[in-house]
C-alpha positions as CSV (number, residue, x, y, z in Angstrom):
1,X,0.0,0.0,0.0
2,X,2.8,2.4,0.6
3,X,4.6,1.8,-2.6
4,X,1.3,2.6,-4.3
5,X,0.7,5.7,-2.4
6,X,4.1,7.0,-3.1
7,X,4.2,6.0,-6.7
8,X,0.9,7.4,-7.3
9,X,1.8,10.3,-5.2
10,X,5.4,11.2,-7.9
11,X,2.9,10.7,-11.2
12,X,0.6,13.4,-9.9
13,X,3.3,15.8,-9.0
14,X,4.8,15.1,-12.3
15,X,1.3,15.7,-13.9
16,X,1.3,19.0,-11.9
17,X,4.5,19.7,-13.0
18,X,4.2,19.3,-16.8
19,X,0.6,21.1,-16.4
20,X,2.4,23.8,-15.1
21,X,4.8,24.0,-18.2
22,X,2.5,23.8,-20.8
23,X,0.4,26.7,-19.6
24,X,3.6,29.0,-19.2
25,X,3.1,29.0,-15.2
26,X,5.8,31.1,-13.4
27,X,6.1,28.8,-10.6
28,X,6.8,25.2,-11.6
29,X,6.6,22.3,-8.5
30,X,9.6,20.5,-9.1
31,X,10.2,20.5,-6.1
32,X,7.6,18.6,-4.7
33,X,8.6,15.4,-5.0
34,X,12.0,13.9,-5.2
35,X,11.1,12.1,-8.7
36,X,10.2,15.8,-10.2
37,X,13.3,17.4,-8.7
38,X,15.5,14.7,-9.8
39,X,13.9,15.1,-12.9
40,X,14.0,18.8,-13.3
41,X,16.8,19.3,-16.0
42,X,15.7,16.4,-18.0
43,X,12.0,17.5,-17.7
44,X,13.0,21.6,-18.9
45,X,14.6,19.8,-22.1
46,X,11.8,17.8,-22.7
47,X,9.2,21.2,-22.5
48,X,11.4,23.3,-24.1
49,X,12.1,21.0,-27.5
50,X,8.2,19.9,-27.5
51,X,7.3,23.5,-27.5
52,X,9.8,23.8,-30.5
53,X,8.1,20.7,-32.3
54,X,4.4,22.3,-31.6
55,X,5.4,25.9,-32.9
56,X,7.6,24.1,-36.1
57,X,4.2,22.2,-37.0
58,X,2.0,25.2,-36.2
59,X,3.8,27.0,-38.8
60,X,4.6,24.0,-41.4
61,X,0.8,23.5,-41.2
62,X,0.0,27.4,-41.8
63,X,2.2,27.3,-44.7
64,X,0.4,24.5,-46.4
65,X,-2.8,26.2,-45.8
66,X,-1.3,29.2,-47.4
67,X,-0.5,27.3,-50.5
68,X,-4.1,26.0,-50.9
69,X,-5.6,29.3,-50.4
């Protein structure tokens, strides 16, 4: 029951975490549990490239709409 608790416990503070990421938060909870906070750097690069993906296929997908009108 512990192990449960606790593991359930890390996947909700790293829900709140990359909640608090994608809406451009100024304070992110990393530090609320030790799996976020171990996490932290790895998590940042994670954001900060899937941002990069979202806005590359934003415009890609802008472009193409361009070309049809």
């Amino acid at each position: 029951m512990y192990v449960s608790n606790v593991s359930f416990n890390s996947l909700s503070a790293l829900a709140d975490v990359l909640g608090a990421l994608s809406e451009h938060r100024s304070h992110i909870p990393y530090r609320n549990t030790r799996l976020t906070h171990m996490l932290q750097d790895t998590i940042g690069r994670f954001s900060a490239e899937l941002e990069s993906y979202r806005l590359r296929s934003y415009l890609i997908s802008k472009v193409k709409l361009m070309k049809v009108i």
